[in-house]
C-alpha positions in Angstrom: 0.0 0.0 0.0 1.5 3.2 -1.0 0.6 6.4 1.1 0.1 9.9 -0.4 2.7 12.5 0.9 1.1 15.7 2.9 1.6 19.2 2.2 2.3 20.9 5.4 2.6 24.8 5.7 5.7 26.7 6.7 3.8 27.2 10.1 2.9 23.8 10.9 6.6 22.9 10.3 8.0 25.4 12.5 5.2 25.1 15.5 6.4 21.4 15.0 9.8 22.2 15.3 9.2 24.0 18.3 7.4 21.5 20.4 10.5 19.7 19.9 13.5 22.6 20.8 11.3 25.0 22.7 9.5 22.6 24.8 11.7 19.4 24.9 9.7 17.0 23.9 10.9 14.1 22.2 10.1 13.7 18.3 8.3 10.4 18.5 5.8 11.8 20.7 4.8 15.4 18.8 4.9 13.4 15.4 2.1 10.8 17.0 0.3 14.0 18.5 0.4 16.1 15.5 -0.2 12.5 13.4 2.5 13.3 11.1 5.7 10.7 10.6 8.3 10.5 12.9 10.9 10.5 10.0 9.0 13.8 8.5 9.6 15.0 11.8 12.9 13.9 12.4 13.9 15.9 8.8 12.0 19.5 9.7 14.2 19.1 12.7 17.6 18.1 11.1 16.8 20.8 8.1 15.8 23.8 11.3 19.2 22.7 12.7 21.1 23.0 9.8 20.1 26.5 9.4 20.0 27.7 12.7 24.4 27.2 11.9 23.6 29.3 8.3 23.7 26.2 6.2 21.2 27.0 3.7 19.2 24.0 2.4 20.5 22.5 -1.1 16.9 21.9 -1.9 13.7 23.0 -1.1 12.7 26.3 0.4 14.1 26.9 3.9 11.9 26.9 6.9 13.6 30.0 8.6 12.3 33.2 7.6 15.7 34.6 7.4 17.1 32.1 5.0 13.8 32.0 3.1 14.4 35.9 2.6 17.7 35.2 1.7 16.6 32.5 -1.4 14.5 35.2 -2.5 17.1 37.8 -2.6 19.2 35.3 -4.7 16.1 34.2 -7.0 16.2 37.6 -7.9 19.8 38.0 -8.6 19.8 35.1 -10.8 16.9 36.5 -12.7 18.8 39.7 -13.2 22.3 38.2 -14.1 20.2 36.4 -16.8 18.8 39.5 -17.9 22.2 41.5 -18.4 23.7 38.8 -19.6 21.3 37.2 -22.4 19.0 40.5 -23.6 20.6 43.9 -22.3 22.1 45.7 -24.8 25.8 46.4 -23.4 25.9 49.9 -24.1 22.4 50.0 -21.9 19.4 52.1 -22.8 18.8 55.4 -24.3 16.0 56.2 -21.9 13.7 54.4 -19.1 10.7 53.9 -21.6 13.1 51.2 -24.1 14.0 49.9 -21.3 10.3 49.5 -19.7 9.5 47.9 -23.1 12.2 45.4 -23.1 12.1 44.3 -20.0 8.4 43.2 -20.5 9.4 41.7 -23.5 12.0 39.6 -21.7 9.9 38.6 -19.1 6.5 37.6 -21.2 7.7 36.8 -24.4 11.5 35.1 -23.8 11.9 34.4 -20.1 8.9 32.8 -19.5 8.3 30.7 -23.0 11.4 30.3 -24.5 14.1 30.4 -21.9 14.3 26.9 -20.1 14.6 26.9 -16.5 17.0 24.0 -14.8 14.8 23.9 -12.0 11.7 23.1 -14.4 13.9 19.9 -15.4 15.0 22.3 -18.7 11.6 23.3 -19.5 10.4 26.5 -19.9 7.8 28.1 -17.6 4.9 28.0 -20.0 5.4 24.5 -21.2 5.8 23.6 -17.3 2.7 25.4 -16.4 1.0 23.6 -19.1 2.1 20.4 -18.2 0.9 20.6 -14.8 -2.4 22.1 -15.9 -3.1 18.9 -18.0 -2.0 16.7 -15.7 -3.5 17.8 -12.6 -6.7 20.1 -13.6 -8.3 17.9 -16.8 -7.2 14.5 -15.2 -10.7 15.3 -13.1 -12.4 15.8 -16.4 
């Protein structure tokens, strides 16, 4: 019998975690109470651990708000580098209006359908969203 895997919120992971390195009590015992795995547990824990030393997760979004800020911060970098480096003109733009314009066009029209993304297994946004959309929304129908 296979089980489905839960989705649990950012909150519910760290009241979790808290139960455990707030209050002291042992992990076998807030998993049962919680009814969530002891392993599930076990790895929130580890992972909060981790980045309570400034290890930032290899994958997965972090559970600290601090390192989650700081993912963001280098989404956005890596979205930027991207943007100098494969559409930016080098000399940079004659005014803020061209470069309103191209921007948008890097965003909608090569960013988002034409670029492919590593994390979307070298797919591009669009086709990834699409994907999903059959597979998840018209599997119902």
């Amino acid at each position: 019998m296979t089980t489905k895997r839960g989705r649990y919120s950012q909150e519910f992971k760290l009241e979790a975690i808290k139960l455990v390195e707030d209050q002291g009590r042992k992990i076998p015992e807030v998993a049962n109470s919680l009814g969530i795995g002891k392993t599930t547990l076990e790895n929130w824990v580890y992972k909060y651990r981790k980045e309570q030393q400034g290890v930032m997760p290899l994958e997965g979004k972090a559970l600290t708000p601090e390192l989650r800020r700081i993912q963001e911060l280098e989404k956005q970098v890596r979205f930027f580098r991207s943007f100098k480096t494969e559409w930016m003109p080098k000399g940079g733009y004659e005014n803020i209006t061209v470069a309103k314009q191209d921007i948008c066009d890097y965003i909608w029209g090569y960013y988002r359908a034409v670029r492919p993304h590593s994390f979307n297994n070298s797919l591009t946004p669009l086709e990834t969203e699409r994907r999903y959309f059959n597979q998840n929304l018209l599997s119902g129908v």
